[in-house]
OpenMM code with the backbone's topology and positions (N, CA, C; nanometers):
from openmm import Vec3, app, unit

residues = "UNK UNK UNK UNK UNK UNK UNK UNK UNK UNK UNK UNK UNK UNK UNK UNK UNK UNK UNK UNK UNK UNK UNK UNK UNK UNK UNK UNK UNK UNK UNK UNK UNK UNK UNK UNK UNK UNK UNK UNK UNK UNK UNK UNK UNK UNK UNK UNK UNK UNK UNK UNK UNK UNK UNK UNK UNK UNK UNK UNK UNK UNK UNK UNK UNK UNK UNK UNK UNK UNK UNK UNK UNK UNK UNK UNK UNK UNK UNK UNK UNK UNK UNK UNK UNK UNK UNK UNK UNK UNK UNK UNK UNK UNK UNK UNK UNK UNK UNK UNK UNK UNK UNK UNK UNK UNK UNK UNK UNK UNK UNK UNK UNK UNK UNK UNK UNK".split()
positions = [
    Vec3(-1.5060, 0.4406, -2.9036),
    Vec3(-1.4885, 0.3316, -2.8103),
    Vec3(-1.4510, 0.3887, -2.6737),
    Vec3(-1.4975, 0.3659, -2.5603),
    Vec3(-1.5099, 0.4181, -2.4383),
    Vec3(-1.3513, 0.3142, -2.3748),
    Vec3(-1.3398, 0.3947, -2.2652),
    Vec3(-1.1774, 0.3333, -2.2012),
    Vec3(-1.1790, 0.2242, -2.1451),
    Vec3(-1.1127, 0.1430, -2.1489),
    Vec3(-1.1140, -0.0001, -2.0878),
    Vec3(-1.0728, 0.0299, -1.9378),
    Vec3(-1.1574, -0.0761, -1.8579),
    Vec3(-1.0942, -0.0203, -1.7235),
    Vec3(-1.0256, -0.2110, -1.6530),
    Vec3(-0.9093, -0.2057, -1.5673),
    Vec3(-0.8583, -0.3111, -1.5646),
    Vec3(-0.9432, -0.3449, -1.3691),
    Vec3(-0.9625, -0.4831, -1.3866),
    Vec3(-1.0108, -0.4582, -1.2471),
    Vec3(-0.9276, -0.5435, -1.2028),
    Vec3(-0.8884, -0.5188, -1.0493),
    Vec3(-0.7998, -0.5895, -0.9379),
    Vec3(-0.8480, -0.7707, -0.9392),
    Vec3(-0.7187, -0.8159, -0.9366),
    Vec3(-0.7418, -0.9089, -0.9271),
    Vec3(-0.7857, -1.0192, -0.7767),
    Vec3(-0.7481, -0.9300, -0.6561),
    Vec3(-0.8001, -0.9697, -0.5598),
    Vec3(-0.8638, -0.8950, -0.4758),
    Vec3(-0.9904, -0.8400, -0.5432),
    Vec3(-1.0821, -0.7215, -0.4805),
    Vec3(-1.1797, -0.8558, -0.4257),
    Vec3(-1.1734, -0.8004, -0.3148),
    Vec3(-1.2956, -0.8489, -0.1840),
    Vec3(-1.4093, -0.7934, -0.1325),
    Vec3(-1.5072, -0.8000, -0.1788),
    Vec3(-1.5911, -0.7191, -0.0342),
    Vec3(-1.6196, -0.7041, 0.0736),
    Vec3(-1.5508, -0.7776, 0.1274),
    Vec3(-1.4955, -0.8095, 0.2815),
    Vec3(-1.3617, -0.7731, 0.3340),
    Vec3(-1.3047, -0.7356, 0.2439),
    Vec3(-1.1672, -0.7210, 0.2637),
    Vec3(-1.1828, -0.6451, 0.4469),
    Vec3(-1.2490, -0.5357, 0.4892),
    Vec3(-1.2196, -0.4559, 0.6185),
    Vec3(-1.2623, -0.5804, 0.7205),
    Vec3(-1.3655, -0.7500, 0.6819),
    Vec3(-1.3514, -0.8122, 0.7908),
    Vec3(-1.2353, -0.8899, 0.7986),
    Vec3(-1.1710, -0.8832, 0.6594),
    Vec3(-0.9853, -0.9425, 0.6649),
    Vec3(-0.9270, -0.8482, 0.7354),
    Vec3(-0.9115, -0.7208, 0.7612),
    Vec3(-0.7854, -0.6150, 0.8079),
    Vec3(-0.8340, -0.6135, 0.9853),
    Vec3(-0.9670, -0.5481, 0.9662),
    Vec3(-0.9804, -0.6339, 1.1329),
    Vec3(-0.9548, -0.7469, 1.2114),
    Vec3(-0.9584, -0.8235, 1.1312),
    Vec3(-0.9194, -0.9783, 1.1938),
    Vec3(-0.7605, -0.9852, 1.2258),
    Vec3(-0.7266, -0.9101, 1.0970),
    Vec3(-0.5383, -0.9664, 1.1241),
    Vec3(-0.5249, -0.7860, 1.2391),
    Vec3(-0.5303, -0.7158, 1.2238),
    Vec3(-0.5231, -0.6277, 1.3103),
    Vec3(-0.5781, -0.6580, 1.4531),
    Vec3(-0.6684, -0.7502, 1.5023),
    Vec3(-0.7197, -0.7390, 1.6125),
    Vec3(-0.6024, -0.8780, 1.6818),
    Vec3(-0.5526, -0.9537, 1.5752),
    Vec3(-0.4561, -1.0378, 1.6247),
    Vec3(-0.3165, -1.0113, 1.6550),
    Vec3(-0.2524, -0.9287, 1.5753),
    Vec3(-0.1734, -0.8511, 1.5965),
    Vec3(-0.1997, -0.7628, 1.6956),
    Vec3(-0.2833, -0.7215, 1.7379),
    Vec3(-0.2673, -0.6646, 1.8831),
    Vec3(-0.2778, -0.7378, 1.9736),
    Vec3(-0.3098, -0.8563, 1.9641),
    Vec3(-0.3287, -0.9684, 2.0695),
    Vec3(-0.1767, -0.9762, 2.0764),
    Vec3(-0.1001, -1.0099, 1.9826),
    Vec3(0.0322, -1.0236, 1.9793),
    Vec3(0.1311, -0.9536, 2.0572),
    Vec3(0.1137, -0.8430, 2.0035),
    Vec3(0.1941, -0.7038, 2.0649),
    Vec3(0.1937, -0.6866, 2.1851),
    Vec3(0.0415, -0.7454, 2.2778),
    Vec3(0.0292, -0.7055, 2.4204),
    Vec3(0.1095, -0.7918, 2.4999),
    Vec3(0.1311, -0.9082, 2.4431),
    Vec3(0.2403, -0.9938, 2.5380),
    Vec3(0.3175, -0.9659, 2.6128),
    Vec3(0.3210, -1.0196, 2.7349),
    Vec3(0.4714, -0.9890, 2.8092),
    Vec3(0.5934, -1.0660, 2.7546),
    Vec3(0.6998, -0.9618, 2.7333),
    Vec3(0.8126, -1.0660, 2.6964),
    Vec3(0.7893, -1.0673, 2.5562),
    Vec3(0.9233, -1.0875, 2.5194),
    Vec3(0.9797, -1.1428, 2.3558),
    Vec3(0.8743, -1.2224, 2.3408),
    Vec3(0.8808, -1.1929, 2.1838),
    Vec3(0.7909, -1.2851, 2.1253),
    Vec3(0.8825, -1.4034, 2.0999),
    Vec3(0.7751, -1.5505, 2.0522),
    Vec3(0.8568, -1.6113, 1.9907),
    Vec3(0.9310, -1.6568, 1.8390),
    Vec3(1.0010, -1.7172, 1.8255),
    Vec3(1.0091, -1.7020, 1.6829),
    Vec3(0.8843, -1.7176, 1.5950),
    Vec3(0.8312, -1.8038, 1.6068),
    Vec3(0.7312, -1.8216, 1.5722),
    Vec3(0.5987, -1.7354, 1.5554),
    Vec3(0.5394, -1.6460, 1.6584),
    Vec3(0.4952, -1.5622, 1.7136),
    Vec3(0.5503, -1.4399, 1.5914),
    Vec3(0.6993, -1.3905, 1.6401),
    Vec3(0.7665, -1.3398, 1.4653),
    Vec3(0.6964, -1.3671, 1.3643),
    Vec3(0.6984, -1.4690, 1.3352),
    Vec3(0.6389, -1.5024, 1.1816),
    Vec3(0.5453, -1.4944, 1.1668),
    Vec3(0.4619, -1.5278, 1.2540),
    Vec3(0.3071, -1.5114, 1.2448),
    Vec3(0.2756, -1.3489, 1.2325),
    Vec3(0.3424, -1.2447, 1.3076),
    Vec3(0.3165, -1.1150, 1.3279),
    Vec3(0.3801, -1.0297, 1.1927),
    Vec3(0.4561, -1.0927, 1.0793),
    Vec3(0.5074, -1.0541, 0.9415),
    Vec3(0.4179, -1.0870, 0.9139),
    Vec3(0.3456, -1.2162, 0.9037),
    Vec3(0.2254, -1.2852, 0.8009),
    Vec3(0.1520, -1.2058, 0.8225),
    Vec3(0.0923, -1.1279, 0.9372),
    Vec3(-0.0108, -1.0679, 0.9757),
    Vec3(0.0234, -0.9384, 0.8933),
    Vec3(0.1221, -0.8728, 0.9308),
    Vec3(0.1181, -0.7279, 0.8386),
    Vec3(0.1133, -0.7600, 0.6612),
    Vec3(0.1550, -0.8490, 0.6395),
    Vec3(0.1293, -0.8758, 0.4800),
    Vec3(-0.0087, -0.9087, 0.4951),
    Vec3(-0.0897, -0.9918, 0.5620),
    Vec3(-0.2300, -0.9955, 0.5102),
    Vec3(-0.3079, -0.8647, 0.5837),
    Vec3(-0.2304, -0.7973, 0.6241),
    Vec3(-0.3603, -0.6383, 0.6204),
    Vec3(-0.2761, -0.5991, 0.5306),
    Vec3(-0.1867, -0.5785, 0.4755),
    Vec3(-0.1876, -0.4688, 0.3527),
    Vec3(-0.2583, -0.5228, 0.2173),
    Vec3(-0.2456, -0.6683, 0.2376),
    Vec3(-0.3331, -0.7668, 0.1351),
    Vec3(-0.4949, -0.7292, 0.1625),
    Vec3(-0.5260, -0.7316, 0.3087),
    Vec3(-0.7285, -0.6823, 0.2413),
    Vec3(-0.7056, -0.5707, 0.2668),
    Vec3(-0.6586, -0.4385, 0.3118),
    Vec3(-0.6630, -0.2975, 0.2271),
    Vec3(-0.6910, -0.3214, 0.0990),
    Vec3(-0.5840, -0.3579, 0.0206),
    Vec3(-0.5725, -0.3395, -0.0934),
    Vec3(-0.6845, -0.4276, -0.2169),
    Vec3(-0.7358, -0.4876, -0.1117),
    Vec3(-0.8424, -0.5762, -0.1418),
    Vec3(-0.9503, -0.4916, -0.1926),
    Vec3(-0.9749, -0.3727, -0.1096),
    Vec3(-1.0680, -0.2887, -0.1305),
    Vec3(-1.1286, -0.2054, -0.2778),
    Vec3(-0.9834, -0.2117, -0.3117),
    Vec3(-1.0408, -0.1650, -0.4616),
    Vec3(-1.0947, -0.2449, -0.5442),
    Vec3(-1.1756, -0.2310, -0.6378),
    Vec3(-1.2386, -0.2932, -0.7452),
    Vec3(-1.1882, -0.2789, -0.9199),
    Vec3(-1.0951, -0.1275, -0.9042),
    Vec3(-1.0198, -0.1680, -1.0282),
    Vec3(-0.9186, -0.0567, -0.9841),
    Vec3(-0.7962, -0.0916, -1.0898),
    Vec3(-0.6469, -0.0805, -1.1008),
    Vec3(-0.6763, 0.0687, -1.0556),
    Vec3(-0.7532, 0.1323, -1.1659),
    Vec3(-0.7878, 0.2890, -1.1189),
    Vec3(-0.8192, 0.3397, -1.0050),
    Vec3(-0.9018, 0.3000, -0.9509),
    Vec3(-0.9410, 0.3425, -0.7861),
    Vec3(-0.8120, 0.2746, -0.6974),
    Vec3(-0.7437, 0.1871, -0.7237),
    Vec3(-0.6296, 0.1364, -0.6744),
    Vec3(-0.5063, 0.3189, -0.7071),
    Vec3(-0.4684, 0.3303, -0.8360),
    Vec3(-0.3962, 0.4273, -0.8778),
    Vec3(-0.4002, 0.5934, -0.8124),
    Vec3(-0.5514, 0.6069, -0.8321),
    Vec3(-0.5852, 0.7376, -0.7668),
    Vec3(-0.5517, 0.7472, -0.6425),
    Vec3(-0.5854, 0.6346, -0.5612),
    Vec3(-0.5483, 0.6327, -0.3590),
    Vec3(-0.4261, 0.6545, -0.3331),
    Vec3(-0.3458, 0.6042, -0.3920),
    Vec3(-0.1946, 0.5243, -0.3829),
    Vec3(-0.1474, 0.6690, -0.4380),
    Vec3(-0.1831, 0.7154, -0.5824),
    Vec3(-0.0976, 0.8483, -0.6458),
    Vec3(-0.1501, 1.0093, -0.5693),
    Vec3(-0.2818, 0.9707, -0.4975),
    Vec3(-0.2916, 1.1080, -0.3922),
    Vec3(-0.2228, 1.0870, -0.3003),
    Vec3(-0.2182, 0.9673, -0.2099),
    Vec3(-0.1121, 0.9775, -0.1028),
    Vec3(0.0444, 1.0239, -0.1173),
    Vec3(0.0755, 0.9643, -0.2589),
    Vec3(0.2292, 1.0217, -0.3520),
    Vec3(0.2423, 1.1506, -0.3114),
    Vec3(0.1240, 1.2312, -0.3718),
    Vec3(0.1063, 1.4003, -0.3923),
    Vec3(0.1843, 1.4392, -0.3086),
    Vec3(0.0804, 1.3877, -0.2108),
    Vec3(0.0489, 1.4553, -0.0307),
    Vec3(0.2280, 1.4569, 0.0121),
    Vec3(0.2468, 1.3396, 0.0172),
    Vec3(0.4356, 1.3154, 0.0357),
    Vec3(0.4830, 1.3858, -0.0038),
    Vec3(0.4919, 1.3891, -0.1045),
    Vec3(0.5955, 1.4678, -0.2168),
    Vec3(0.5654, 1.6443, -0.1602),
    Vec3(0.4505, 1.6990, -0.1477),
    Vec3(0.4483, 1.7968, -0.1260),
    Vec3(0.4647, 1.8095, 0.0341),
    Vec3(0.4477, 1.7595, 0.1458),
    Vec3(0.5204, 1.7720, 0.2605),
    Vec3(0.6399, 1.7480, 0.2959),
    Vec3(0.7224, 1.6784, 0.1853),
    Vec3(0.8618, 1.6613, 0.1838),
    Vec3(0.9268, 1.7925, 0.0880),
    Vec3(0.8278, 1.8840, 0.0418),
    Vec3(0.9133, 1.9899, -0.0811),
    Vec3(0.9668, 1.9344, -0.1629),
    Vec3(0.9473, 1.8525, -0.2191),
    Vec3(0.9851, 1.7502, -0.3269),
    Vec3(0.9009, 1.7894, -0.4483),
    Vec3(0.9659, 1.8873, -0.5647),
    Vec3(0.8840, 1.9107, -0.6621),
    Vec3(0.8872, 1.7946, -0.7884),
    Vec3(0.8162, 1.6702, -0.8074),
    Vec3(0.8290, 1.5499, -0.8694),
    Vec3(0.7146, 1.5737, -0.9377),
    Vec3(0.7414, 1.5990, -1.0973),
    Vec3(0.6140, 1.4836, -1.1483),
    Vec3(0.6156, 1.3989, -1.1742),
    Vec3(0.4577, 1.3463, -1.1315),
    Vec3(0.4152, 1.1892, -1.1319),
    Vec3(0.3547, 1.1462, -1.2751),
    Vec3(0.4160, 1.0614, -1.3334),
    Vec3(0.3727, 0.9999, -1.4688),
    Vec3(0.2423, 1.0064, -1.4509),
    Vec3(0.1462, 1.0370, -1.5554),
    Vec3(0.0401, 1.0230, -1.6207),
    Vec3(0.0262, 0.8297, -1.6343),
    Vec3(-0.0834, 0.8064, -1.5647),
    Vec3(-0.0838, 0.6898, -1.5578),
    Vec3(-0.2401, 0.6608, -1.6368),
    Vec3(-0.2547, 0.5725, -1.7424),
    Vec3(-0.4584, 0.5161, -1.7739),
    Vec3(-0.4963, 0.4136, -1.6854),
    Vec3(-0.6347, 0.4523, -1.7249),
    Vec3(-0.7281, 0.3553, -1.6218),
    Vec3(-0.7348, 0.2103, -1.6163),
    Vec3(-0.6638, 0.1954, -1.7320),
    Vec3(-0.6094, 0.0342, -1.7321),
    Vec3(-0.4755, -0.0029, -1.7365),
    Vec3(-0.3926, 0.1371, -1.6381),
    Vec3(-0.2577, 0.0596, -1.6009),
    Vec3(-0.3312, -0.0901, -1.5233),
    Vec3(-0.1729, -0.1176, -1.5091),
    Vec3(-0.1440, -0.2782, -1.4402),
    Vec3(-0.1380, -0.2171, -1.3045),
    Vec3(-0.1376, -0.2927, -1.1704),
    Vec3(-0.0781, -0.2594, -1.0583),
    Vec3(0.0637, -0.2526, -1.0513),
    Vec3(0.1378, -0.3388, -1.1777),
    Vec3(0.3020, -0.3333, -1.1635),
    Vec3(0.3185, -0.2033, -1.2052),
    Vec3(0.2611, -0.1744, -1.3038),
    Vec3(0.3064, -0.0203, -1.3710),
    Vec3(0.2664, 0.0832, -1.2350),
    Vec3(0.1817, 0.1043, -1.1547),
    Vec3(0.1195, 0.1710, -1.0602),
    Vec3(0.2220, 0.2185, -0.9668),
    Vec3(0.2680, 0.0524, -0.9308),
    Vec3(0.3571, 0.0400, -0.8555),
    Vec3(0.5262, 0.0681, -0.8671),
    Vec3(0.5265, 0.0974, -0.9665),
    Vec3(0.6505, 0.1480, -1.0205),
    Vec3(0.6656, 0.2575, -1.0222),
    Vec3(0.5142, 0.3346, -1.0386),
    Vec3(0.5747, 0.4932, -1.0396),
    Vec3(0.5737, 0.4657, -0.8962),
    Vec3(0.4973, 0.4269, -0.8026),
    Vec3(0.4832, 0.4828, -0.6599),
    Vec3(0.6510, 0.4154, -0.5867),
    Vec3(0.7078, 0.3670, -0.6705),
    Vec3(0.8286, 0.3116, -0.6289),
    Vec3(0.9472, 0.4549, -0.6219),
    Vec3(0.9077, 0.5068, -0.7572),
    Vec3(1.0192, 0.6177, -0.8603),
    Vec3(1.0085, 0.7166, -0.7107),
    Vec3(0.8332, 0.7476, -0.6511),
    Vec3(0.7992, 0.8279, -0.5577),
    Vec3(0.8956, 0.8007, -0.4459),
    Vec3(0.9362, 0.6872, -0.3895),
    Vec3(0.9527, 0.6925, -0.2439),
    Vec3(1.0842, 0.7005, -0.2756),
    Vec3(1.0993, 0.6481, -0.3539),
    Vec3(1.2706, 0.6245, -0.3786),
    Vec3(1.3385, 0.7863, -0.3909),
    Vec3(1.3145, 0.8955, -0.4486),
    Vec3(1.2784, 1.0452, -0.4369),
    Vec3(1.2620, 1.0846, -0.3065),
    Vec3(1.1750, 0.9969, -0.2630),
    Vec3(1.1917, 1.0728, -0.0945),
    Vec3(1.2713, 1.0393, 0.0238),
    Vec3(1.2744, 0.8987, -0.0008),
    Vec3(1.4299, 0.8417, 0.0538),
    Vec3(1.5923, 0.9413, 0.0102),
    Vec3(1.5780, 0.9578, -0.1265),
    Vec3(1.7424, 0.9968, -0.1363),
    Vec3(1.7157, 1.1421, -0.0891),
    Vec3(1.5707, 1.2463, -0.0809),
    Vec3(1.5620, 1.3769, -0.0357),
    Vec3(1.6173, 1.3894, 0.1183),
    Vec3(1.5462, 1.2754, 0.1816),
    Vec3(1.5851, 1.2334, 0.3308),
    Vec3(1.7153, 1.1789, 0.3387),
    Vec3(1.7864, 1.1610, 0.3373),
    Vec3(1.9009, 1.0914, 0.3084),
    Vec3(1.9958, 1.1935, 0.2914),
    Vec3(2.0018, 1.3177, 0.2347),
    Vec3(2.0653, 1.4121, 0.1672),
    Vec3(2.0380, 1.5190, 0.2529),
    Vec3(1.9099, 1.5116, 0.3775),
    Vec3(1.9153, 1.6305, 0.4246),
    Vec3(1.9778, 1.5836, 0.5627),
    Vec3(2.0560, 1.4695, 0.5995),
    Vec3(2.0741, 1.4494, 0.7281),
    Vec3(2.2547, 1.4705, 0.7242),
] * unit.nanometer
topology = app.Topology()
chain = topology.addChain("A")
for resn in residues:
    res = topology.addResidue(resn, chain)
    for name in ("N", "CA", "C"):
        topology.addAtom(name, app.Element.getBySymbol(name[0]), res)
């Protein structure tokens, strides 16, 4: 029996005309003169949650989600000298499980940073 693979539950194929859109507004934002307004605030949080929402859109399953997310880990971990191994994760983790090791990751590089100041 061949490996089950889990696919994302909000994979888009459009997702890069979602990250452009909220990115090209958010810079509309940013260029303002003057404080934003509260409002303006909120809108510019909503905006960074919906580009990390169609990034992440991009994948088509948990795996190609895991691999991106656990090479960028690497990359960290080894420019921080942080000798961590990273759980062995299958192709049909969950994104919670994914996200948990990549949690165990930062949290490792937070207390490394933290400890060298």
């Amino acid at each position: 029996m061949g490996a089950t693979i889990r696919l994302m539950p909000n994979h888009d194929p459009h997702w890069q005309d979602r990250l452009e859109a909220a990115k090209a507004r958010q810079a509309e934002l940013l260029r303002r003169e003057g404080i934003l307004t509260e409002a303006e605030q909120s809108e510019l949080l909503a905006l960074r949650q919906e580009a990390d929402r169609a990034f992440n859109a991009r994948f088509r399953t948990t795996a190609e989600y895991r691999d991106f997310y656990l090479g960028r880990a690497r990359d960290l971990l080894e420019e921080e000298g942080i000798d961590m191994p990273i759980p062995a994760l299958a192709d049909d983790a969950t994104v919670e499980e994914i996200d948990r090791v990549l949690g165990m990751v930062w949290q490792a590089v937070e207390v490394t940073n933290s400890e060298t100041f």
